[in-house]
TORVEXTI-932525 format. One line per 5 residues: number of its first residue (from 1); their letters; for each residue x negated, y, z of C-alpha. Coordinates in pm, 1 decimal, always signed. Each point is the difference from the previous one (the first is absolute). Example, Ala and Ser with C-alpha at 12.3 -4.5 7.8 and 13.67 -1.06 7.14 Angstrom:
2
1) AS) -1230.0/-450.0/+780.0 ~ -137.0/+344.0/-66.0;
//
This chain:
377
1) XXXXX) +5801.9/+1401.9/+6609.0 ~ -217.3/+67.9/-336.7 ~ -57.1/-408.8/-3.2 ~ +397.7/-36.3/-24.9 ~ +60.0/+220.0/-208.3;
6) XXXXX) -282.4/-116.2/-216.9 ~ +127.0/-354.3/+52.8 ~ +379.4/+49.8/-109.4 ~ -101.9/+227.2/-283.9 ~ -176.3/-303.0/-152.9;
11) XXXXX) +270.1/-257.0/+54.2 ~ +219.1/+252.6/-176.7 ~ -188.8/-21.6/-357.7 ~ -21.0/-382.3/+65.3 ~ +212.0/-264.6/-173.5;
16) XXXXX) +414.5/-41.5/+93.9 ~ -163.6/-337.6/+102.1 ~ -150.7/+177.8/+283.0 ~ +367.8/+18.2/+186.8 ~ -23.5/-362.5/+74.7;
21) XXXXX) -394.7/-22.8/+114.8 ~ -124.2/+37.2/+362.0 ~ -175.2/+349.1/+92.2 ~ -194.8/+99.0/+274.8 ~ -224.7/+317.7/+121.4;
26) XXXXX) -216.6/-20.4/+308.3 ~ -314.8/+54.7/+100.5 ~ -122.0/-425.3/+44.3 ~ +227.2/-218.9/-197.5 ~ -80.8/-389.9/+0.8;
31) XXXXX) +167.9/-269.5/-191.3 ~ -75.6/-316.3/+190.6 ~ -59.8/-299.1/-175.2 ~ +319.0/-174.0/+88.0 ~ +206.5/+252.6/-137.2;
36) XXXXX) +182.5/-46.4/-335.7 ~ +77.1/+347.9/-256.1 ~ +249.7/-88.7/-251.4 ~ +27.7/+375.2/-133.1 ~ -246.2/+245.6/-115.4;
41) XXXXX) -201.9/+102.7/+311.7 ~ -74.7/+398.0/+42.5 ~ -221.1/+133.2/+281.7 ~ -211.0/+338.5/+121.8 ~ -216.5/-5.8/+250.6;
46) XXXXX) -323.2/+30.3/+144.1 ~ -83.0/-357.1/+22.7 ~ +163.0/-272.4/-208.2 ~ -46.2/-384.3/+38.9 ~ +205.8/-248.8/-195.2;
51) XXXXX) -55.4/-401.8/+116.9 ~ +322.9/-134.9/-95.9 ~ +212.7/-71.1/-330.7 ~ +112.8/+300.3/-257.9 ~ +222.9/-135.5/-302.5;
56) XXXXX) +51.0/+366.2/-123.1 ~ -220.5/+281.4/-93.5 ~ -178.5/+146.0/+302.0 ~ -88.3/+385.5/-33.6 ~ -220.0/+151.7/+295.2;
61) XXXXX) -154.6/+380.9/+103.1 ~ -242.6/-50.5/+241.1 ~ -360.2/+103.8/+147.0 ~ -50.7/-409.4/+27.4 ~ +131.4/-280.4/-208.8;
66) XXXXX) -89.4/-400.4/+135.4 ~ +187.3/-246.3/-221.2 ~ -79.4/-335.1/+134.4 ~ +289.6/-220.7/-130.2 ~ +24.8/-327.3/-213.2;
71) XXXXX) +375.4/+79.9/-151.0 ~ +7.0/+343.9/-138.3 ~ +230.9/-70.2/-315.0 ~ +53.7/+363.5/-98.1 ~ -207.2/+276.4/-155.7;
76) XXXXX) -181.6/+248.5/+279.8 ~ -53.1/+360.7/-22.9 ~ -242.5/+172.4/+213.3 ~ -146.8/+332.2/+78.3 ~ -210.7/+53.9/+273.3;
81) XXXXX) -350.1/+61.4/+157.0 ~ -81.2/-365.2/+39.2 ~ +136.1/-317.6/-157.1 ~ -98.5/-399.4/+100.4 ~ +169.4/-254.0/-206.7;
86) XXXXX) -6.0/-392.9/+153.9 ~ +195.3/-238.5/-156.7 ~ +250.0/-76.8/-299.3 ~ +166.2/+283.8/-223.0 ~ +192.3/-181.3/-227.3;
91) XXXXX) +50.3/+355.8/-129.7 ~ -132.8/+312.5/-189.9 ~ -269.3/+236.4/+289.7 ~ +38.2/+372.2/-67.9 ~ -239.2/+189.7/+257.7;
96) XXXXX) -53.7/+351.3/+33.7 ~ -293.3/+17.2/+318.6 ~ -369.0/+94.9/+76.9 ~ -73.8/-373.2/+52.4 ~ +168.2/-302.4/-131.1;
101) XXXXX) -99.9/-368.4/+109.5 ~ +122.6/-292.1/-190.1 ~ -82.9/-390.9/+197.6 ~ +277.6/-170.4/-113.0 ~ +184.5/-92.8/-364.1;
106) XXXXX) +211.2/+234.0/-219.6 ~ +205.4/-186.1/-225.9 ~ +82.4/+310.8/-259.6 ~ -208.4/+340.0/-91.3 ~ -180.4/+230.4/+257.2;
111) XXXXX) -8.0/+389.1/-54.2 ~ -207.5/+186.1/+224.1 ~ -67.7/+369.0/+87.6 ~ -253.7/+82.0/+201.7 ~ -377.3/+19.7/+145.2;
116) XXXXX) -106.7/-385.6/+95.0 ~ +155.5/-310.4/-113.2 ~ -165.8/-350.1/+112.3 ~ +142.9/-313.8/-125.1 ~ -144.4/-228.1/+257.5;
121) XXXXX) -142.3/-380.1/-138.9 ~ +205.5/-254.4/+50.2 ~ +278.6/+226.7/-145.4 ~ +205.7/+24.9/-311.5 ~ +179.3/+256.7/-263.4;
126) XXXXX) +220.7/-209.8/-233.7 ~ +80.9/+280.7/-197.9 ~ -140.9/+346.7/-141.3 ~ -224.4/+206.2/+221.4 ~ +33.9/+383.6/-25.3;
131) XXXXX) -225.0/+229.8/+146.0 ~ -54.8/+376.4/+25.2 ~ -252.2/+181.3/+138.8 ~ -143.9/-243.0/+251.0 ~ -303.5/-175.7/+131.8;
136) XXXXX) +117.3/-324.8/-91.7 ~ -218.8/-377.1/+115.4 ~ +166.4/-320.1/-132.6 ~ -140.0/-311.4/+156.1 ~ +344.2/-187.1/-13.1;
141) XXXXX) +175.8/-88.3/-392.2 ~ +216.5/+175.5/-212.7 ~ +209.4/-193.2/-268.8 ~ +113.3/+309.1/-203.1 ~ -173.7/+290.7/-161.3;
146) XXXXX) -192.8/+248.2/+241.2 ~ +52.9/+384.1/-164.4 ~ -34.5/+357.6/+168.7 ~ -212.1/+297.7/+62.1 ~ -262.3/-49.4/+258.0;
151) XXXXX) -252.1/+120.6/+220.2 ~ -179.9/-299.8/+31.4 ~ +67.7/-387.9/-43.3 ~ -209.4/-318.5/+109.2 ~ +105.4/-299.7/-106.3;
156) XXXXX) -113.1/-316.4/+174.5 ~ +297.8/-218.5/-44.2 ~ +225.4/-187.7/-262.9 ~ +157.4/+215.2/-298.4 ~ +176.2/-200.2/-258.6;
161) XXXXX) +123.0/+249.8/-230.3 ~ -165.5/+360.6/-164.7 ~ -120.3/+257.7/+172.6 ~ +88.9/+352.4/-82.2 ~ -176.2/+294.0/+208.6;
166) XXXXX) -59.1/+343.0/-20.8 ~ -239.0/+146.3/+249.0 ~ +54.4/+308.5/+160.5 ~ -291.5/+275.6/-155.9 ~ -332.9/+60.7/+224.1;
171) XXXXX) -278.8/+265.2/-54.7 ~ -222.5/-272.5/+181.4 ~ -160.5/-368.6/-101.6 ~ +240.4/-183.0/+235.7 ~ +100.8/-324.3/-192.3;
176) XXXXX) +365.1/-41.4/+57.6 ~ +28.8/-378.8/-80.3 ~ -184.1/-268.3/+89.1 ~ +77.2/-367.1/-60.0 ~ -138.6/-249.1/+279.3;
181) XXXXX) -170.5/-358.4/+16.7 ~ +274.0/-196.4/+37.7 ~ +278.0/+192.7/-239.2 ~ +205.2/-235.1/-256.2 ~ +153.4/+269.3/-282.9;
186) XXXXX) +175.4/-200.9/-262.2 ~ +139.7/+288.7/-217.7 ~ -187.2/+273.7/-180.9 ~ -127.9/+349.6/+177.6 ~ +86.7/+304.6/-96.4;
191) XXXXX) -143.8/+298.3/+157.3 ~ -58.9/+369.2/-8.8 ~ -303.9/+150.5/+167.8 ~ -306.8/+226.1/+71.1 ~ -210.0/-323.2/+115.5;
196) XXXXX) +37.9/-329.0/-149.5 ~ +95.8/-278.7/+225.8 ~ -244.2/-121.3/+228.0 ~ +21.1/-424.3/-26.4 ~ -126.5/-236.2/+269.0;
201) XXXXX) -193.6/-314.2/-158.7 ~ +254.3/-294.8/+62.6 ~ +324.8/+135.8/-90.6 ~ +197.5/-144.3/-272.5 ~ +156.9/+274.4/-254.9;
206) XXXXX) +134.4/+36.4/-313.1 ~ -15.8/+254.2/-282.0 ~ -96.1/+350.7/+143.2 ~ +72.8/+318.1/-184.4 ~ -136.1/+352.9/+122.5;
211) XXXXX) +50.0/+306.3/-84.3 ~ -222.2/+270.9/+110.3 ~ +191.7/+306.9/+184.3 ~ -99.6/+349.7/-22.1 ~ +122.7/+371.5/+119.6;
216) XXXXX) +167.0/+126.4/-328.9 ~ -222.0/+283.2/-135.9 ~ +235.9/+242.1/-55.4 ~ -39.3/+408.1/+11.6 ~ +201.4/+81.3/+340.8;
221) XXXXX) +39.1/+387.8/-83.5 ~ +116.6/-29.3/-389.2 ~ +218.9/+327.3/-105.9 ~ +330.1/-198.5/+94.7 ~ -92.9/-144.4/+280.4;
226) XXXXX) -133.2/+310.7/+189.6 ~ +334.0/+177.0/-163.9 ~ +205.6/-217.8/+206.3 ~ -235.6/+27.8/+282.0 ~ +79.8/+392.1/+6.9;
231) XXXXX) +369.6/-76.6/-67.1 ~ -42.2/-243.7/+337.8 ~ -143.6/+230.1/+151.3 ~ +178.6/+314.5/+39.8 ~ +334.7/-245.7/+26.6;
236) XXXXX) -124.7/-150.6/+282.5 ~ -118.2/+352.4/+148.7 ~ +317.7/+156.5/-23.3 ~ +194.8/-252.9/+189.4 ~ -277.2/-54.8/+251.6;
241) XXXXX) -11.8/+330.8/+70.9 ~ +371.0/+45.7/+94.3 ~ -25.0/-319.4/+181.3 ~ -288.5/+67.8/+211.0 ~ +135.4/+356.7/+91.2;
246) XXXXX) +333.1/-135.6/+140.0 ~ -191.1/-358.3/+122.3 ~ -336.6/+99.3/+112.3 ~ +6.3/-255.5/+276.3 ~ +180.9/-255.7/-177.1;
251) XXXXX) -350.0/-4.7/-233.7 ~ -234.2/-15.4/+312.1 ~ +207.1/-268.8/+192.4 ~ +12.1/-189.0/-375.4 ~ -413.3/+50.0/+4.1;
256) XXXXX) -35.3/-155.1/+327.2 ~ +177.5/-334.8/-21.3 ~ -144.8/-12.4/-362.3 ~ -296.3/-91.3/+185.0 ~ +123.3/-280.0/+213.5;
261) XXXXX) -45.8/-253.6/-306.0 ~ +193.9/-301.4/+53.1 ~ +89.4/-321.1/-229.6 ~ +309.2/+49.0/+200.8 ~ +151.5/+320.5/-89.5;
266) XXXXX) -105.3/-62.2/-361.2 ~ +267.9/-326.0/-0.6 ~ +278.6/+250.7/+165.2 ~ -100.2/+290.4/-273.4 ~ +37.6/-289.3/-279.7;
271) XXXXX) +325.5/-120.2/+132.4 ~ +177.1/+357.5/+74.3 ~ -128.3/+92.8/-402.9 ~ +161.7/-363.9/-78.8 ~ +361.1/+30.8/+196.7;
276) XXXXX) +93.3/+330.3/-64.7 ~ +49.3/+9.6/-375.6 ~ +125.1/-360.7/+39.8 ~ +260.5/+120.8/+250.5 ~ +109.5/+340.1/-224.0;
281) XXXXX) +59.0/-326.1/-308.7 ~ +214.0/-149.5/+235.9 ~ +242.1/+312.3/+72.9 ~ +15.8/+74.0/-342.3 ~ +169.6/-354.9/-95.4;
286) XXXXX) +251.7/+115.6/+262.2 ~ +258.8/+270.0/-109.0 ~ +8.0/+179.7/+306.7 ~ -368.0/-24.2/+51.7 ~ -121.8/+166.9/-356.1;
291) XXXXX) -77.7/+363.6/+155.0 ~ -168.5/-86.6/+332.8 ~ -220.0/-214.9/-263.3 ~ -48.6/+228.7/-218.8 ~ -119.8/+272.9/+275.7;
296) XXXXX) -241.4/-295.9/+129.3 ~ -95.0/-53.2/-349.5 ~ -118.0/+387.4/+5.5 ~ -159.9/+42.6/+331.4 ~ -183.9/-300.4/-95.2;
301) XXXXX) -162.4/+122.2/-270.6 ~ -79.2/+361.4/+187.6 ~ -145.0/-173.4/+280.4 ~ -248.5/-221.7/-237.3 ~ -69.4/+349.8/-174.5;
306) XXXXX) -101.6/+166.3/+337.3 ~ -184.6/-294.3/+133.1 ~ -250.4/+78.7/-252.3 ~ -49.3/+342.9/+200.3 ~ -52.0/-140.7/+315.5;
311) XXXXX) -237.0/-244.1/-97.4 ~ -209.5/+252.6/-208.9 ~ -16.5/+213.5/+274.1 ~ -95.2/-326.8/+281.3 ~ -309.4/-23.3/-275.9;
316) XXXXX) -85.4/+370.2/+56.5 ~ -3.3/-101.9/+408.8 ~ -187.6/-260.3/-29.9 ~ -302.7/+189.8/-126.3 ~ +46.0/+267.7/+229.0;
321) XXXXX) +4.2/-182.2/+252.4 ~ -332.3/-208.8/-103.8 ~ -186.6/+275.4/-162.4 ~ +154.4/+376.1/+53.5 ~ +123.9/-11.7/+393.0;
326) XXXXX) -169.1/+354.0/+47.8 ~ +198.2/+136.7/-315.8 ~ +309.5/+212.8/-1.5 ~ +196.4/-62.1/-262.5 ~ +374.0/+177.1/-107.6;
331) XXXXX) +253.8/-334.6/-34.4 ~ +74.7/+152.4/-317.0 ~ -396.1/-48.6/-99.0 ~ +20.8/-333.3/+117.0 ~ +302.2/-112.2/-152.6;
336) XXXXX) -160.1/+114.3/-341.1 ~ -327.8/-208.8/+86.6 ~ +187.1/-319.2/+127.9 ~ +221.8/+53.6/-342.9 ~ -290.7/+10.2/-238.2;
341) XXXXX) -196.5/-268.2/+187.1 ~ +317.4/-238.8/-30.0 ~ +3.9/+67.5/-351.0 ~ -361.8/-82.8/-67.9 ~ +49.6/-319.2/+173.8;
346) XXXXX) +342.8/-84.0/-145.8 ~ -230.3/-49.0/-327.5 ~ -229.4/-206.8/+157.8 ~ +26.5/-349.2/-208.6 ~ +146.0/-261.3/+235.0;
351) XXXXX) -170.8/+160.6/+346.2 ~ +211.8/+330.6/-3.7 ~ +326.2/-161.5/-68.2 ~ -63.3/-250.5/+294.4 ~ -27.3/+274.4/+250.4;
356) XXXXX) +243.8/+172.2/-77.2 ~ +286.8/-236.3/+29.4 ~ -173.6/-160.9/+309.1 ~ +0.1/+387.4/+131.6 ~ +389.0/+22.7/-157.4;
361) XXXXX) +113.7/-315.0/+175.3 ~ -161.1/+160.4/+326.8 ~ +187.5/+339.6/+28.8 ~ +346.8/-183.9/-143.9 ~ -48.6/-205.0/+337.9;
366) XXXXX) -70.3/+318.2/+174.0 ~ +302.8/+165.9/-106.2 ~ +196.8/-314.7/+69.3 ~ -125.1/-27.4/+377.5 ~ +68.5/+401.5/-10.2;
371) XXXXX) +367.9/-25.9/-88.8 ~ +40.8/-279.7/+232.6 ~ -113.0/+221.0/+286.6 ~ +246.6/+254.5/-103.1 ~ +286.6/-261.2/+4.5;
376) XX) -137.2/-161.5/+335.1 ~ +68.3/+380.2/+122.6;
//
C-alpha cells in the first residue's frame, strides 16, 4: 500500500503534463523494444527495464534501473539503488542511486548523486558532467565541463572542456584524483585538495591549477559558540524529556532500525523531506486548501525539530551498545549524553554535518514506514 501511496503522492506535485503520460507501479515492469511511448513515461518498481522508444521525459523509483534503448528523445529522472545506461539519450540524465553506469551517449548534461559512477570507454557525455559525492572513473569522453564535489575521480578517458572539482576532506594521504596513461584533457584543471593529483606519464593535459585544502583552524568552544551550545542544549532537553516520557518505546524502536543502514531508506527519507513541503505549496495556491497547508507547513517543521532528538539519542545507543552494555543508565541521562554528543559533532567541519543528515534522512524514512503501518491497520 505505502508504494501507492508513495507513487500517487509524487505524480501529484508533477507537471499538468503528467495527465496525458502513461503510469505504471509494479513490482517488474519491462518496456520491450518494439514498443513506442509518445508521452512522458512514469514507473515504480522493483525492477525496471526500458528496450524500446520514449519521446517524452521518463521518470523512474526503483531498486534497479537497465536502460538499453537507441531512441530515448526525452530527459530521464532516476532514483534508485542501481542504474545501467545502454544506448542514446538525446536528453538531460538526472540520477539519484548508490551506483550509476553510463555505456552509451548522452546528448545534453548529466547530474549525478550518489556513491559510484563509471562512464564506460567507448561512451560519451555531450554536455556538462555534475557530480557529488561519488567515486567517479571516466574512461569514455565528455564534451562539456566536468564540476562537483567528490570522493574520488580517475580519469582515463577524453575531456574536452575544464575541469572543476572539489574533493571531499580526508584525515588520511589517500589521493583523490588520478589522471591515467591514455587521458586526452583539452581544457584547464581546476581542483581543490589535501593531495595533489597523482598523473600517469602519457596523458595529454592542459593547464592545472591546485589549491591545497585544509581543516579550518578555528577555536570550536569560543564564548558564543559554547553560549549557543548551552542554549541547544537545555532546548533540546526539555522537549526530549517530555517526549521520551510519553514515547519511551517510540525512541528504542527509532534506535533499532537506525542501525539497519541502508542506501535505500536514505532515498525514501530524502524524498518524504522533498514532497511534503512541496505538497503543503500546492494547497496553499488552492483557496480551499490554505489551512490543511498551513497545518502541514507546521507539523513539518515540529517533526524536523524533534528528529534532532531522536537521532541524538540513536548516537547515545550506539555507544552503549559498543562500549557500556553492562551500564544502567536513567533515559533521561542518556538523552542528555546523546544531546551533547550530537552537538559536539554538529560542529564537526564537513564530517559532523554529513552524519547527521545521513542519520536525519534515516529516521524521516522510519517514521514514514511507521505511519504507513498505522494506515495499513
Amino acid at each position: 500500500m505505502y508504494k501507492k501511496l508513495l507513487f500517487f503522492i509524487i505524480l501529484l506535485i508533477l507537471p499538468l503534463s503528467v495527465l496525458s503520460a502513461e503510469y505504471h507501479n509494479n513490482s517488474e515492469i519491462i518496456v520491450p523494444s518494439d514498443k513506442i511511448i509518445e508521452t512522458n513515461y512514469y514507473a515504480m518498481g522493483e525492477n525496471i527495464s526500458i528496450y524500446g522508444q520514449v519521446n517524452g521525459d521518463i521518470f523512474l523509483i526503483a531498486k534497479k534501473v537497465f536502460v538499453d534503448s537507441e531512441k530515448i528523445n526525452g530527459d530521464l529522472f532516476i532514483i534508485s539503488q542501481d542504474v545501467v545506461i545502454n544506448g542514446n539519450i538525446n536528453g538531460n540524465i538526472r540520477v539519484i542511486s548508490e551506483k550509476l553506469e553510463i555505456k552509451g551517449e548522452v546528448e545534453n548534461n548529466v547530474l549525478f548523486i550518489g556513491n559510484i559512477f563509471n562512464l564506460l570507454k567507448e561512451s560519451k557525455i555531450n554536455g556538462n558532467l555534475s557530480n557529488f559525492l561519488s567515486k567517479s572513473s571516466l574512461w569514455g569522453e565528455v564534451n562539456g565541463k566536468i564540476d562537483g564535489y567528490l570522493e574520488s575521480l580517475f580519469i582515463d578517458g577524453k575531456v574536452n572542456s575544464d575541469i572543476d572539482i572539489n574533493f571531499l576532506k580526508s584525515f588520511s594521504n589517500y589521493v583523490n584524483f588520478k589522471i591515467g596513461k591514455n587521458a586526452i584533457i583539452s581544457g584547464n584543471i581546476k581542483y581543490k585538495s589535501f593531495n595533489e593529483v597523482e598523473i600517469n606519464e602519457g596523458s595529454k593535459i592542459n593547464e592545472i591549477y591546485y589549491i591545497k585544502d585544509s581543516f579550518p583552524v578555528k577555536p570550536l568552544f569560543t564564548l558564543d559558540n559554547l553560549f549557543k551550545l548551552i542554549i541547544n542544549f537545555f532546548g533540546l532537553m526539555v522537549v526530549g524529556m517530555i517526549l521520551l516520557n510519553l514515547l519511551p518505546n517510540l525512541f528504542n524502536s527509532v534506535n533499532k532500525e537506525l542501525l539497519k543502514f541502508s542506501f535505500k531508506r536514505i532515498i525514501k527519507g530524502l524524498l518524504l523531506f522533498t514532497i511534503i513541503p512541496i505538497i503543503s505549496i500546492i494547497l496553499l495556491i488552492t483557496i480551499i486548501g490554505i489551512p490543511l497547508g498551513i497545518i502541514i507547513l507546521l507539523l513539518y517543521g515540529i517533526l524536523i525539530y524533534l528528529t534532532k532528538l531522536f537521532v541524538a539519542y540513536f548516537y547515545f545507543f550506539f555507544i552503549k551498545n559498543k562500549y557500556l552494555k553492562e551500564k544502567y543508565i536513567s533515559n533521561n541521562n542518556k538523552l542528555a549524553l546523546g544531546i551533547l554528543i550530537y552537538l559536539i559533532i554538529s560542529n564537526i567541519p564537513l564530517f559532523g554535518p554529513v552524519i547527521n543528515i545521513l542519520l536525519f534522512l534515516l529516521t524521516w524514512s522510519i517514521f514514514l514506514d511507521k505511519i504507513f503501518n498505522i494506515l495499513r491497520k
